[in-house]
MILOVO-112000 format. One record per residue (C-alpha): x, z, y; residue number from 1; residue in three letters. Coordinates in steps of 0.2 Angstrom, whole numbers, always signed. Each point is the difference from the previous one (the first is absolute). Layout:
N
      X      Z      Y    n  res
      X      Z      Y  NUM  ALA
...
This chain:
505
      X      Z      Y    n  res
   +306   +291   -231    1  UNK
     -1     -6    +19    2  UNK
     +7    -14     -8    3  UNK
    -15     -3    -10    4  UNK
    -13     +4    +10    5  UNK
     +7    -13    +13    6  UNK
     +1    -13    -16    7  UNK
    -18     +3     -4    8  UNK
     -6     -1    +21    9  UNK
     +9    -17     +1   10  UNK
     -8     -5    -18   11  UNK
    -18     +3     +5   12  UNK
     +0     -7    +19   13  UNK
     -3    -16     -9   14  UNK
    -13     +6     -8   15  UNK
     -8     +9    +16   16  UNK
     +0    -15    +10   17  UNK
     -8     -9    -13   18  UNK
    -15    +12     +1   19  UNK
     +2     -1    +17   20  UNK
     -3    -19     -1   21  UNK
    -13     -1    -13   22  UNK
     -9    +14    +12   23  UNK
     +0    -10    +15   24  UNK
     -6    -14    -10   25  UNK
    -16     +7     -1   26  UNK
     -4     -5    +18   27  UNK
     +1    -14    +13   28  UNK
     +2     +4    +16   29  UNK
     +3    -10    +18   30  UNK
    +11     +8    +13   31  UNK
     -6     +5    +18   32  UNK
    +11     +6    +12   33  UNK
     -4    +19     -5   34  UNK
     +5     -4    -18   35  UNK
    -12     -5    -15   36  UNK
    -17     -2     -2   37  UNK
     -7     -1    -19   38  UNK
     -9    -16     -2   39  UNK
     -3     +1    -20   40  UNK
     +3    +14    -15   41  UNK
     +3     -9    -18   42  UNK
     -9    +12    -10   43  UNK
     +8     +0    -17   44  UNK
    -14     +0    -14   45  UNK
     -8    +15     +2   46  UNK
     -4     +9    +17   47  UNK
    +14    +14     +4   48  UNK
    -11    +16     +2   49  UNK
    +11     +5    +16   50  UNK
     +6    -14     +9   51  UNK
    +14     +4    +12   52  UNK
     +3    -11    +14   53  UNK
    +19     +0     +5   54  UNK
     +9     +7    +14   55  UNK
     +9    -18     +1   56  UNK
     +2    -19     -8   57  UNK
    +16     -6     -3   58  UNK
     +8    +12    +15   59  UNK
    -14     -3    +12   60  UNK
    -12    +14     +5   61  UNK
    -19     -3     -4   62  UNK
    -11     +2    +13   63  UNK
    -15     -8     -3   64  UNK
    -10     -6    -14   65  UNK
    -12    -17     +0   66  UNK
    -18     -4     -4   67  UNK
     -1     -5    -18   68  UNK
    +17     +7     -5   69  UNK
    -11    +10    -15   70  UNK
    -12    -13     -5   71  UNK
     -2     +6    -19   72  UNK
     +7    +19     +1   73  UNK
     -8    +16     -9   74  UNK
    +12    +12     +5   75  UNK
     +2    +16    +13   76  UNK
    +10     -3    +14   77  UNK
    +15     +8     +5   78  UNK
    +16     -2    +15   79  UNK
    +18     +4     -4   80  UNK
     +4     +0    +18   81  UNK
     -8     +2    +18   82  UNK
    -13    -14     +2   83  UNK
     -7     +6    +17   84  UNK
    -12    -14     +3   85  UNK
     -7     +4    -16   86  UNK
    -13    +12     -7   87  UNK
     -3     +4    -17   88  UNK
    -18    +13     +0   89  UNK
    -13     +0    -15   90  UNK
     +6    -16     -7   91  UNK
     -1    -10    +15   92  UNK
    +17     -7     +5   93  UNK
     -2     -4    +19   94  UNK
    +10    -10    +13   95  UNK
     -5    +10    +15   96  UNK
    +10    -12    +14   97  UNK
    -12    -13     -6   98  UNK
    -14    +11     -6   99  UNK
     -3     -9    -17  100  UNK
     -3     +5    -16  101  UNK
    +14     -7    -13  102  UNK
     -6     +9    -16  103  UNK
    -10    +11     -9  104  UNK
     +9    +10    -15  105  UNK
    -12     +5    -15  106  UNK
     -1    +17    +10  107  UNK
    -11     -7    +15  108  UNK
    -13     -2    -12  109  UNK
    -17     +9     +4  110  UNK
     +5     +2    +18  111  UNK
     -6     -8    +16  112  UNK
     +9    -12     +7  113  UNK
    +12     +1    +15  114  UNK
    -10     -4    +16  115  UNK
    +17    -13     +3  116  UNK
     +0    -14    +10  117  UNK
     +5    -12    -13  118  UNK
     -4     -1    -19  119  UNK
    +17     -9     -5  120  UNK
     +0    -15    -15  121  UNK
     -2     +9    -17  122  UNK
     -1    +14     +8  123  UNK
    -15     +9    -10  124  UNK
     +4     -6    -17  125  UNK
     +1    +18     -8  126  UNK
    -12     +8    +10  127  UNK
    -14    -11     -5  128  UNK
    -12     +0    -14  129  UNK
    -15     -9     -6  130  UNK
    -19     +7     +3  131  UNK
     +8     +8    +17  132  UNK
     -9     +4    +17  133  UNK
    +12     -3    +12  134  UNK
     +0     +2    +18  135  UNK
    +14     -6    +10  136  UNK
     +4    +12    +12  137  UNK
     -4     -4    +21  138  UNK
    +16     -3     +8  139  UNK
     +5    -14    -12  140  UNK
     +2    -17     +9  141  UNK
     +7    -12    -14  142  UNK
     -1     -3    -17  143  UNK
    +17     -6     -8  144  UNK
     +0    -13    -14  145  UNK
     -4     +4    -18  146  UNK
     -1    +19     +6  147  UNK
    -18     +0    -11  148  UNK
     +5     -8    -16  149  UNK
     -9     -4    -18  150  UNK
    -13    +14     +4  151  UNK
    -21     +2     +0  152  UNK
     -5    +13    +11  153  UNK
    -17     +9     +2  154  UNK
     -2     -2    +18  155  UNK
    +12     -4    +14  156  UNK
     -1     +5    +19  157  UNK
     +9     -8    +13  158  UNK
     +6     +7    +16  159  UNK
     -6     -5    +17  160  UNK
    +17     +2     +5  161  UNK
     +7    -16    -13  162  UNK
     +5    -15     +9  163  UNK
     +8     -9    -13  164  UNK
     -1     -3    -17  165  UNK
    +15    -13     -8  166  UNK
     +1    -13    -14  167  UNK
     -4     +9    -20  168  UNK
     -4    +17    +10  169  UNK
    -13     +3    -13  170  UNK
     +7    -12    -16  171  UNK
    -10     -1    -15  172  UNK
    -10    +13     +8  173  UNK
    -17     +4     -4  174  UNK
    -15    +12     +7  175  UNK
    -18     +4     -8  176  UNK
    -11     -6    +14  177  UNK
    +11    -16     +0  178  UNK
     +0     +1    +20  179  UNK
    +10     +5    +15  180  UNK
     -6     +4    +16  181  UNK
    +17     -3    +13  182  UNK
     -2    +12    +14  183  UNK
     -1     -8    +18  184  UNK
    +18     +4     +4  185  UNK
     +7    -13    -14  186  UNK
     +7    -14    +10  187  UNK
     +9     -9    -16  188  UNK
     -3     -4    -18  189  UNK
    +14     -8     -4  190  UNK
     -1    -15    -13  191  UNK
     -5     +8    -20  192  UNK
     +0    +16     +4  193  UNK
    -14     +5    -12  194  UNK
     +6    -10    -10  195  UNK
     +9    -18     +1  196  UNK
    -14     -7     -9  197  UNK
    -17     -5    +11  198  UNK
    -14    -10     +6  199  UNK
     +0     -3    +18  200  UNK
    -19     +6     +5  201  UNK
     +4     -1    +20  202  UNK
    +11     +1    +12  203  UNK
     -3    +17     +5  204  UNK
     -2     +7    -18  205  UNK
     +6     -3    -18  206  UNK
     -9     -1    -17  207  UNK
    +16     +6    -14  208  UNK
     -2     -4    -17  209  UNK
     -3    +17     -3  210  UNK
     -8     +7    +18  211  UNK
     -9     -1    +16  212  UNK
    +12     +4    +18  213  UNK
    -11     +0    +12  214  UNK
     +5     +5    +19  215  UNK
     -8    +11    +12  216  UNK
     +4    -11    +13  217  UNK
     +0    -19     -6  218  UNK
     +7     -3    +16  219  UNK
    +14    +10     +2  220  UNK
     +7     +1    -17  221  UNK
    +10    -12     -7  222  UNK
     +2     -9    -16  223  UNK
    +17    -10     -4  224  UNK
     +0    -15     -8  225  UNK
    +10     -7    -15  226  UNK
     +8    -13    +12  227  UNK
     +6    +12    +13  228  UNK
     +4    +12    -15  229  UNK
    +11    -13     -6  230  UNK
     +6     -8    +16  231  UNK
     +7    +20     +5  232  UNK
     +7     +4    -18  233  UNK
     +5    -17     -6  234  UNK
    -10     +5    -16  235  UNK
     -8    -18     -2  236  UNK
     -2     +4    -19  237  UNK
    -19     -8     -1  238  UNK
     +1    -10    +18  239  UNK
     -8    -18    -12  240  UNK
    -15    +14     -8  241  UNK
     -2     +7    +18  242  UNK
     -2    -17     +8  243  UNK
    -11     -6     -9  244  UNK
    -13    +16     +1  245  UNK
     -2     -4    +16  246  UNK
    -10    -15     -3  247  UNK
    -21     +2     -5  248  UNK
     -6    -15     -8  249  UNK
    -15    -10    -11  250  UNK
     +1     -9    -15  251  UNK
     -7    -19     +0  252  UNK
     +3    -12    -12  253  UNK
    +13    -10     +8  254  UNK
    +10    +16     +3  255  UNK
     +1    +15    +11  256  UNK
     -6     +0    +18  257  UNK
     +9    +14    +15  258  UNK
    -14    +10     +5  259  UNK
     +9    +11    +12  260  UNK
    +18     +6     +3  261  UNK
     +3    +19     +2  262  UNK
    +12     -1    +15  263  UNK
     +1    +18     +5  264  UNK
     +8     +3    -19  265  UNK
    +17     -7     +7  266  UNK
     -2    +13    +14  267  UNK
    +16     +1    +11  268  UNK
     +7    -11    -11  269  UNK
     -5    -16     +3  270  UNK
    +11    -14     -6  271  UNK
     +5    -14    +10  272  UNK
     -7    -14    -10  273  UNK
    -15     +2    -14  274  UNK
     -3    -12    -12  275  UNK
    -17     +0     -7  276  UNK
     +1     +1    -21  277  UNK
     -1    -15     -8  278  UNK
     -6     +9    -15  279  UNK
     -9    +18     -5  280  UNK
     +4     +9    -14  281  UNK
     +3    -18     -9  282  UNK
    -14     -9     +7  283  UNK
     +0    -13    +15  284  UNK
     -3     +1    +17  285  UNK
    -11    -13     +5  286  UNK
     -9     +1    +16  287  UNK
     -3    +15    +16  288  UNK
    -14     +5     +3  289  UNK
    -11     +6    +19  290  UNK
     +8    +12     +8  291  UNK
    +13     +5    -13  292  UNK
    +15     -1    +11  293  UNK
     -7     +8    +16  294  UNK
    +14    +14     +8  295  UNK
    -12     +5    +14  296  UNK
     -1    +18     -7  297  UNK
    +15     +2     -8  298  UNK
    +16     -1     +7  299  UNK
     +5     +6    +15  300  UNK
     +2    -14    +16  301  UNK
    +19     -1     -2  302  UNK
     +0     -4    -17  303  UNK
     +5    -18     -4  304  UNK
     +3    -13    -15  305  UNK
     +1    -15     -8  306  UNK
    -14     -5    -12  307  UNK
     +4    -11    -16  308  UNK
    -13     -8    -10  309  UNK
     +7     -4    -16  310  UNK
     -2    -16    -11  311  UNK
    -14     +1    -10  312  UNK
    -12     +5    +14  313  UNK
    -12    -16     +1  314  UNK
    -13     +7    +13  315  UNK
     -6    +11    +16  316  UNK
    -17     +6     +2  317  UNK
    -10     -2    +17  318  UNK
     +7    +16     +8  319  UNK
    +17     +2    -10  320  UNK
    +11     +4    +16  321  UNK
    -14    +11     +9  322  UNK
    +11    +12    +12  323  UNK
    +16     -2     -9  324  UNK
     +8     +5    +17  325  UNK
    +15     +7     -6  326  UNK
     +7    -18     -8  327  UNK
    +14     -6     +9  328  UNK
     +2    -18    -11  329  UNK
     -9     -9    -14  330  UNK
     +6     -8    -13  331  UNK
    -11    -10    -12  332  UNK
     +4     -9    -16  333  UNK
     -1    -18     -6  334  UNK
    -15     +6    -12  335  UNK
    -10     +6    +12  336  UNK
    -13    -14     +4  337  UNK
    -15     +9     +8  338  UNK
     +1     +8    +18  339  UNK
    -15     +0     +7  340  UNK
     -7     -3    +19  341  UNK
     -1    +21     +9  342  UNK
    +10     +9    -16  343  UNK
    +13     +7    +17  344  UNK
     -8     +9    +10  345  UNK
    +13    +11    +14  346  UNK
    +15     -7    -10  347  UNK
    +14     -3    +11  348  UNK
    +14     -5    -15  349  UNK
     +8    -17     +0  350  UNK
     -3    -10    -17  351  UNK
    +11     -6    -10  352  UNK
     -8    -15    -14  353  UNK
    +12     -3    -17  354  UNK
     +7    -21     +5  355  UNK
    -10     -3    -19  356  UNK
    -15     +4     +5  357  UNK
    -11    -13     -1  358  UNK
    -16     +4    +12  359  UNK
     +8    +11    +15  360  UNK
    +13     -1    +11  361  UNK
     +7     +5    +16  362  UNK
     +2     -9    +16  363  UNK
     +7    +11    +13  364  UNK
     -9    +14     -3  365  UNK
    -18    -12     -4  366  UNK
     -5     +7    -18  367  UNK
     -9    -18     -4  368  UNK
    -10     -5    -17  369  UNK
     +7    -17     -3  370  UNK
    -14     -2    -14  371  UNK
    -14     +1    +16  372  UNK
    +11     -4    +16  373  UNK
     -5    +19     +5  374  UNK
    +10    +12    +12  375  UNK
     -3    +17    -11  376  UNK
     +9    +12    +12  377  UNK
    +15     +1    +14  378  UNK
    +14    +14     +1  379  UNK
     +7     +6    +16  380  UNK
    +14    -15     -3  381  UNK
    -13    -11     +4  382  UNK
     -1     +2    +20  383  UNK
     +3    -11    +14  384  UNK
     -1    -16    -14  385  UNK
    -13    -11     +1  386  UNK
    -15     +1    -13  387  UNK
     +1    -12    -14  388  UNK
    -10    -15     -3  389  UNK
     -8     +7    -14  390  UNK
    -17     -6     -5  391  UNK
     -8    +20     +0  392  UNK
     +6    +16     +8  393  UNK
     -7    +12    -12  394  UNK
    -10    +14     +2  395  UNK
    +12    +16     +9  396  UNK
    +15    -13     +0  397  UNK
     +7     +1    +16  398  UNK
     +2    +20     +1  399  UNK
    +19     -2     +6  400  UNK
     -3    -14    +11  401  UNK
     +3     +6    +16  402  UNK
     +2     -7    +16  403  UNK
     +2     +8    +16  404  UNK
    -14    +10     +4  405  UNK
    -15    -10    +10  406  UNK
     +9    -16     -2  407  UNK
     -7    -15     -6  408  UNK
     -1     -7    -19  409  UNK
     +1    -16     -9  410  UNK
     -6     -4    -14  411  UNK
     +8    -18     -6  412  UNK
    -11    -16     -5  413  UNK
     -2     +0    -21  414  UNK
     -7    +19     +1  415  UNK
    -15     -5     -7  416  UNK
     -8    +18     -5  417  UNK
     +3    +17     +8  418  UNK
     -3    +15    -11  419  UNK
    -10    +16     +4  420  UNK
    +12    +14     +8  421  UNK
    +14    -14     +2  422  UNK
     +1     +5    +17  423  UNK
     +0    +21     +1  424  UNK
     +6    +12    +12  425  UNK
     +7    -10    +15  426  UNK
     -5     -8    +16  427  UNK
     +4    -17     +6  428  UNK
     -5     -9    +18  429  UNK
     -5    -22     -4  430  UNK
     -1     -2    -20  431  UNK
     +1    -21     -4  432  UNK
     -9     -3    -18  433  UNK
     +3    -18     -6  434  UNK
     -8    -14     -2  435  UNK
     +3     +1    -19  436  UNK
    -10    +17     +0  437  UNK
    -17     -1    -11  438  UNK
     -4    +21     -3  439  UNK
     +4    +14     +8  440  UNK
     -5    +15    -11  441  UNK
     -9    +18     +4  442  UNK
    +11    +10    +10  443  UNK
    +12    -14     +0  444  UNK
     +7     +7    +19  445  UNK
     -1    +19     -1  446  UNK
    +11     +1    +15  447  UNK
     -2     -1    +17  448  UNK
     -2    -18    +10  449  UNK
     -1     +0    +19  450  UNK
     -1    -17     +3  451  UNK
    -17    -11     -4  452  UNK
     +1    -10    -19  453  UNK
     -4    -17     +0  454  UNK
     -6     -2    -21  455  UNK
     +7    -20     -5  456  UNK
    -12    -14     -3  457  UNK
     +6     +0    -18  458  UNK
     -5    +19     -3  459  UNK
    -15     +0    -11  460  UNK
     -2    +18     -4  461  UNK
     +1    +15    +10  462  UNK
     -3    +15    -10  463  UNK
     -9    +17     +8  464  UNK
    +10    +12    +10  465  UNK
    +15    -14     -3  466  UNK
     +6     +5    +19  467  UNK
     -5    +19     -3  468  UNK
    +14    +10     +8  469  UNK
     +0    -10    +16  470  UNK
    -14    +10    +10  471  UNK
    -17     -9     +5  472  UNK
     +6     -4    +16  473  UNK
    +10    -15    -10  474  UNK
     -6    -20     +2  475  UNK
     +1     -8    -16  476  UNK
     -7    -17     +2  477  UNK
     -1    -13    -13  478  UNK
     +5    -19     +5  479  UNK
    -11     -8    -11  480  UNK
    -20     +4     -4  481  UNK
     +1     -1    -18  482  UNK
    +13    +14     -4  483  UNK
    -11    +14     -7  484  UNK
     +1    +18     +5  485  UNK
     -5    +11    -14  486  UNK
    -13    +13     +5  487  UNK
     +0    +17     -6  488  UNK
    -15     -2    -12  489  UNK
    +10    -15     -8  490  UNK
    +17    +13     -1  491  UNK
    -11    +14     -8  492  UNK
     -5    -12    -13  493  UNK
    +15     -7     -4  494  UNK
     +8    +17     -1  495  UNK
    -17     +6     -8  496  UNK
     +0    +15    +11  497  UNK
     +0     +3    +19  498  UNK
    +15     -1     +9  499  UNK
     +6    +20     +9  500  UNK
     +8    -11    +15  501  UNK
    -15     -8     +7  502  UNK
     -4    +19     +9  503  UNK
    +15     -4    +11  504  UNK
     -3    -17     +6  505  UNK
């Protein structure tokens, strides 16, 4: 009979340890130097109604159990062994070392919540249900992924204690009054998380698809941005969508034209290089429009890149680069044929021109118009070489040219025109015109000049306030007696209204 009975033992360990396996395969684990902590339970079809954790995996002790580790359970919960770190009251399965919710067993239903530090991810699945008033409790500082999910709520009230709320916190998440009020204490939103779908209302605020966020304190709370969602995640699912929201537009016949670039979308997450769209949702790009690419006010002073124009882009407005500080180079295409006179203004980026371009090129750092012999702007590579012997310097041209400060400038013979501004910002001691020079335009030298200028006998036109910025202590005197100096009266009517300058002269 011992016999027997020693038989049938040695018959059924086989059997045991295939339960045994089958049982551990309900779990994935990763291993800690204190033993295992449960990262995932494979539910089979149907919800166990008492779920017992285990006292160890595969020989090693559990200590611990994750965030997410029950994303789609119904059941009770249950410990075969000592879990210290772990309690298990009212349905709310706590880590207390971290102070985080992990999950809510059906049981915690019609209970307040835990006034915890942390709601943990899918951590409030069975708890929740629809047309609820829910108040999370003060003391809770962060809001763990996915921890509200598929849910419309009567009302919801934040605490002032939340500081963080992180991406899908709220998923497919609804409430009647369609808003949120963020308590002042909320210093980040992280990227979707009322949902991944949204317009971008501004900077401070978000506009979802299916609700209003709006913070206390625009100033202090943060919103991340798909690009620094993806840039910490790696999650580039919809980077080519993303991109190309960032871009406000108008519809011409010819094609779409760039009204204005939401920079402070990329966030901290500014790419190196940013290459324009050549297209919009299947429609060309075809010109850039006043003010559309200005930074001034949105990315921070350290922030740097590379700007790309496309192929396909044909044109610049008047004011295309206003304050597009943060600009490091330019790079423009063989398509593009129209950049006009003033379009930079505070653009310090060297310019790069396609060799197939037909009308612009570069000559050591002279942007010049071949089609009119004009010098359209200078970058900082410019300095210390001698101005070209173009047949115009164009109006706010020489912004990079820089010499030492108060030392003299030369403006070579074949300079036939000098445009208003071309001179801005800067003070020289003796300026030489040439001989060549026929007008010099309004505001022309809005610098400083300390040395008295002699106009050529060629000079047939000096337009009002031409030397404007060079105090009224300056001697301008003209050569010949038939170069005309324009009058304020003849300004205000060529300008058809009166100039604000002539109450500082």
């Amino acid at each position: 009979m011992r016999k027997l009975a020693s038989l049938l033992l040695l018959l059924l360990l086989p059997c045991l340890a295939l339960a045994e396996e089958a049982d551990t395969a309900l779990w994935d684990y990763t291993l800690t130097d204190e033993g295992a902590v449960i990262t995932e339970y494979y539910r089979t079809e149907i919800s166990p109604e008492m779920l017992v954790i285990p006292a160890e995996l595969d020989g090693h002790p559990v200590v611990g159990i994750a965030e997410g580790a029950f994303t789609v359970l119904m059941s009770e919960i249950s410990f075969a062994g000592d879990l210290p770190h772990l309690t298990n009251e009212d349905g709310f399965l706590i880590d207390t070392r971290t102070d985080t919710l992990l999950y809510t067993a059906p049981s915690s239903r019609g209970k307040a919540l835990p006034a915890v530090r942390r709601l943990g991810a899918w951590s409030l699945c069975n708890w929740l249900e629809w047309d609820m008033d829910v108040v999370i409790p003060e003391g809770v500082e962060e809001i763990g992924k996915s921890a509200f999910y598929d849910v419309g709520l009567a009302s919801l009230t934040l605490p002032e204690s939340l500081r963080i709320i992180e991406t899908n916190a709220f998923h497919t998440f609804g409430i009647e009054s369609n808003e949120i009020i963020l308590p002042a204490g909320v210093k980040e939103v992280q990227f979707g998380a009322f949902g991944i779908f949204y317009i971008d209302a501004d900077p401070t605020g978000q506009t979802y698809w299916h609700l209003t966020v709006t913070p206390t304190d625009k100033w202090r709370t943060r919103f991340e941005t798909y690009f620094e969602y993806a840039a910490r995640t790696g999650d580039d699912w919809d980077m080519a969508d993303y991109t190309l929201e960032l871009y406000e537009y108008e519809e011409t016949a010819e094609g779409l034209v760039i009204t204005n670039v939401r920079w402070h979308a990329y966030g901290d997450a500014l790419p190196d290089v940013i290459e324009l769209p050549a297209e919009i949702w299947g429609e060309p790009v075809v010109g850039i429009a006043d003010n559309a690419l200005n930074t001034s006010e949105s990315l921070s002073r350290d922030q740097r890149f590379t700007l790309v124009i496309p192929e396909g882009i044909k044109w610049l407005s008047d004011d295309a680069f206003w304050c597009c500080h943060h600009a490091d180079t330019i790079s423009f295409p063989a398509s593009l044929t129209e950049i006009p006179e003033g379009c930079f203004d505070h653009v310090h980026a060297e310019i790069q021109v396609a060799a197939a371009n037909p009308r612009y090129e570069m000559r050591d750092g002279f942007l010049i118009d071949q089609a009119t012999d004009t010098l359209v702007f200078t970058t900082p590579a410019c300095q210390g070489k001698p101005i070209p012997a173009v047949r115009r310097l164009g109006g706010g041209s020489m912004e990079n040219y820089a010499v030492e400060w108060g030392e003299d400038l030369v403006i070579p013979e074949g300079v036939e025109e000098i445009g208003a501004y071309a001179f801005f910002d800067w003070e020289y001691g003796h300026v030489t015109l040439p001989e060549s020079l026929r007008l010099i335009e309004s505001m022309a030298f809005d610098v400083g000049i300390t040395e008295p200028v002699v106009i050529p006998a060629g000079v047939e036109t000096v337009q009002c306030c031409a030397f404007s910025g060079c105090g009224s202590v300056i001697e301008v005197t003209a050569v010949s007696e038939s170069t005309r100096f324009e009058t304020e009266a003849e300004h205000d009517a060529r300008y058809g209204e009166v100039f604000w300058l002539h109450d500082w002269e």
